[in-house]
C-alpha positions in Angstrom: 128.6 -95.7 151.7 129.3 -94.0 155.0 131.9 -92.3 153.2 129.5 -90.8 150.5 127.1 -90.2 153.3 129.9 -87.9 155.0 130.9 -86.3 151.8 127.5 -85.3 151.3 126.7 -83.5 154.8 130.3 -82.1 154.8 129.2 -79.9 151.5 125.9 -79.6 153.3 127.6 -77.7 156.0 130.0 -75.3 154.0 127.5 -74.6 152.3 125.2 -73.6 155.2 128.2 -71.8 156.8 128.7 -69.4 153.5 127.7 -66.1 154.2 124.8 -65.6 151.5 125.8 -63.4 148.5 124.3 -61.2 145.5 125.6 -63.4 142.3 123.6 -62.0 139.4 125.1 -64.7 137.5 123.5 -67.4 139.3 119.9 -65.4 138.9 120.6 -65.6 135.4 121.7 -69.3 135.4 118.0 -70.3 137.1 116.5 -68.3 134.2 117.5 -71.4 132.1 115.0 -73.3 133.5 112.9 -74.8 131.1 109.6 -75.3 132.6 107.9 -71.8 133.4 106.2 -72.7 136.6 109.7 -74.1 138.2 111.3 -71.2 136.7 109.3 -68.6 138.3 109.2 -70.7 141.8 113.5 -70.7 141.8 113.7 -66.9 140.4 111.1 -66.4 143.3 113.2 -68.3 146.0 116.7 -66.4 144.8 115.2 -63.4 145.5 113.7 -64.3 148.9 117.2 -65.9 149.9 119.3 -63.6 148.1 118.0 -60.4 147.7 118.9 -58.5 150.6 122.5 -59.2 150.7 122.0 -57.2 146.6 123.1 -53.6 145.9 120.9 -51.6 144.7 122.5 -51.5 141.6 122.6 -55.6 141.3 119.0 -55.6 141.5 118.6 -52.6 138.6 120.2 -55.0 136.3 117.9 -58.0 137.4 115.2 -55.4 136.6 116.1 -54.3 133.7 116.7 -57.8 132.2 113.7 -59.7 134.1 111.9 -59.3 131.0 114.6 -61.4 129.1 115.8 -64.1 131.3 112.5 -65.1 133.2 110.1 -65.2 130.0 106.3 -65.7 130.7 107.6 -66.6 134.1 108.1 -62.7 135.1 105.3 -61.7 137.3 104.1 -58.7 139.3 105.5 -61.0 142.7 108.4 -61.2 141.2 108.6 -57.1 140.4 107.6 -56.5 143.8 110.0 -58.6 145.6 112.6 -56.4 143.6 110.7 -53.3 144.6 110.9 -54.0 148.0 114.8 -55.6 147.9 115.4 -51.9 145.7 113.9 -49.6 148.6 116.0 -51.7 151.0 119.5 -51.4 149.4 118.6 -47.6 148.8 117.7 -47.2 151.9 121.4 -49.6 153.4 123.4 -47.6 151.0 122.0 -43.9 151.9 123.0 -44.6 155.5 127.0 -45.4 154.3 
């Protein structure tokens, strides 16, 4: 049990340590959850998490499939919080 226990907080804490990264693969894999509500509440949470470390680009293609992957889930929060991830990876990139 101890062993499990350590196992467990051991994953915890590489996982913590990962710098946080723009996958738009694993946006896509949460678009495969069933239950709409859930579905927009873990599309929501990516983006919170996730969508400043995205390119500008990254986040076209979330915008341009949104439609697609999150279903009746897609909602003007979640095409804001793109808007406002967009304006900021414009603005990151414009300064390179």
């Amino acid at each position: 049990m101890r062993w499990l226990a350590l196992a467990l907080l051991s994953t915890a804490m590489l996982v913590a340590a990962q710098q946080k990264q723009c996958i738009v693969s694993d946006f896509y894999a949460v678009s495969w959850i069933g239950e709409p509500t859930m579905r927009h509440m873990q599309l929501s949470m990516w983006l919170t998490t996730n969508g400043g470390n995205c390119t500008a680009e990254q986040l076209l293609v979330i915008w341009n499939n949104l439609a697609m992957w999150a279903g009746v889930a897609d909602s003007a929060e979640l095409r804001g919080k793109l808007l406002y991830f967009f304006a900021r990876a414009r603005e990151r990139e414009e300064k390179k």
